[in-house]
N, C-alpha and C positions, 0 to 999 in steps of 0.2 A: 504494500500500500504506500503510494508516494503523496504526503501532504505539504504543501505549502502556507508555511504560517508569516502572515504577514504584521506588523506590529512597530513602533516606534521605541518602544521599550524594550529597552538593550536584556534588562536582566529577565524581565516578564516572557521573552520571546524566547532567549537559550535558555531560557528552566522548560519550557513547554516542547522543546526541540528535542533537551535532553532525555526529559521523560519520555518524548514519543519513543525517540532511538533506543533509549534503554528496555521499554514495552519488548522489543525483538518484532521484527515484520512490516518496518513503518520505517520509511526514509522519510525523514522531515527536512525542509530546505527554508531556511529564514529569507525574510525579505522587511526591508523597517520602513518602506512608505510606497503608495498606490503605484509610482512610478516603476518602482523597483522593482514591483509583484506581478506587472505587468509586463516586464523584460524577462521574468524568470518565465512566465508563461509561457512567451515567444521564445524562449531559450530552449527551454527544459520540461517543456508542460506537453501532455496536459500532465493534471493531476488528479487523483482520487478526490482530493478535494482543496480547494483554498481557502484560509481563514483569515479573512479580514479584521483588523482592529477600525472600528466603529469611528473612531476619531483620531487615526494618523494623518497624520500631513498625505494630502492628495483626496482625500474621502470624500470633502464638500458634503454631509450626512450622507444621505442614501444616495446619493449620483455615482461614488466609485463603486458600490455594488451593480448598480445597472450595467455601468462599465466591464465589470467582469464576466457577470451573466452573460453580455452581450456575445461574447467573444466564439461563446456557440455552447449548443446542449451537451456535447460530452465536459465539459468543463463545473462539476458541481462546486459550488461555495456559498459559505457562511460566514454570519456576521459574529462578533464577540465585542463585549463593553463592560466598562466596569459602571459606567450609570447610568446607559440608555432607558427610556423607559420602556412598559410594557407594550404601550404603542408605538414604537420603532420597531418594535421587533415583530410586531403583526404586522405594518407595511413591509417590514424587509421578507416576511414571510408569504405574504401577497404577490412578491415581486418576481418569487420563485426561488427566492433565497435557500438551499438546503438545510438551514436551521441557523441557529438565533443561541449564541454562550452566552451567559453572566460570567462574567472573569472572579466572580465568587463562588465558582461551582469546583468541589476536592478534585484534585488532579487526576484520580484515578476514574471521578465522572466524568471528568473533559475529554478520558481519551476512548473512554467506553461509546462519549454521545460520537467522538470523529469517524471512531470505527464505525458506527450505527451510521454517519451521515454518506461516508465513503462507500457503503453500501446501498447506496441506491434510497434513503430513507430520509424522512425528514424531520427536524427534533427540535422540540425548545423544551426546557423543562417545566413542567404542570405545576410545581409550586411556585416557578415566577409569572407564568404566562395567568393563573389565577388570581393572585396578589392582586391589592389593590395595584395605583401609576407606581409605587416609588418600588425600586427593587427590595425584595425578602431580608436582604442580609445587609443594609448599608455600612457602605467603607467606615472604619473611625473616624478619617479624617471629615469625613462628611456627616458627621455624628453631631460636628462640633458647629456644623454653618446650617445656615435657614435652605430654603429652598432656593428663594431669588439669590442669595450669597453664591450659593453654588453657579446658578446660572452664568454668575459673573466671572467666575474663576475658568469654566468652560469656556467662557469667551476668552479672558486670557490668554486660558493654554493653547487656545485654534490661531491664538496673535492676532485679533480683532483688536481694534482700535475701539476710546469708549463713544466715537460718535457712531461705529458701527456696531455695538452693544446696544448701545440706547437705540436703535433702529429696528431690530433683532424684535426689541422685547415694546417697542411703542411706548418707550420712558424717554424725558431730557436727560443732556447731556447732563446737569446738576446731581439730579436724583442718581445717576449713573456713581458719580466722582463719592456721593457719600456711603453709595453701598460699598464703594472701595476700600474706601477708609476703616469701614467696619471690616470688611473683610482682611484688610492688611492687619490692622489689630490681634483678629484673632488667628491668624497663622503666624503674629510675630516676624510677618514681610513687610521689607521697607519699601517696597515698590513692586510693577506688576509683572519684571520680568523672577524678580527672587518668590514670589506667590505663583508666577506658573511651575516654575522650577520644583517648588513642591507640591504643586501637585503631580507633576510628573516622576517625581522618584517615590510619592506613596504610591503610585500604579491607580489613582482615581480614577482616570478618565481611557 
């Protein structure tokens, strides 16, 4: 079974590589942004299945999966996030997505759902797809912020700018700069490139 994991997060991606390879039966090949994943396709593909990260650089939300899908039917893939909600992962599953990860789900049900999806099947899991919007098991780090806090820090981490946050969400640019500030506060960031930076090494997004 050869899988392509595609993901921006250095350590999140070769622990997921490792494990697959360690599993026995499963060539896993990293790829860390849409671009990439898309050259390994053209390279080395197809594959049993590609796993896209939800929000790596190149994704634009659901337009890089369409992009992959596109590429033709022997080519299955699915999507993975650590805070998508419940309804991205029903349109991404609408779209013909072969299934929909919580990057909260034990590592030995991530590689049970890959095998399930590389076979021909399509998967999300019933205790998230049930849940109310917010996922089952929120991050710590996301323990600590509101909702709209979060939204901010997403915007951040995608390198939005705060007049194109407050666009996003139909807020001023004002109301924008003070949820920042909250926000900085409570992750103890002095600014919004060291608040994406963690949220990118807690594996948030």
């Amino acid at each position: 079974m050869r899988v392509l994991i595609a993901d921006d997060h250095d350590l999140l991606r070769d622990t997921l590589v490792s494990f697959m390879t360690a599993e026995g039966g499963v060539e896993a090949i990293a790829a860390s942004d849409l671009d990439d994943a898309l050259l390994c396709i053209e390279k080395q593909g197809p594959f049993d299945l590609v796993l896209l990260d939800y929000a790596m650089p190149g994704m634009n939300g659901l337009e890089g999966l369409k992009r992959v899908i596109a590429l033709g039917p022997d080519q299955r893939v699915a999507l993975m996030s650590g805070l998508a909600s419940r309804e991205v992962a029903e349109e991404a599953l609408a779209l013909g997505a072969a299934g929909f990860l919580p990057k909260t789900l034990p590592a030995k049900r991530l590689v049970n759902a890959v095998r399930f999806m590389a076979m021909g099947e399509q998967y999300a899991p019933i205790d998230f797809m049930t849940a109310g919007t917010e996922p089952p098991d929120k991050h710590p780090l996301a323990e600590r912020l509101s909702k709209r806090e979060l939204q901010m820090l997403q915007g951040l981490y995608e390198g939005k700018s705060n007049k194109e946050i407050a666009r996003d969400f139909d807020l001023s640019e004002p109301t924008i700069k003070l949820h920042m500030k909250t926000l900085y506060r409570k992750l103890n960031a002095h600014n919004r490139t060291q608040a994406a930076m963690i949220a990118k090494e807690a594996g948030l997004f």
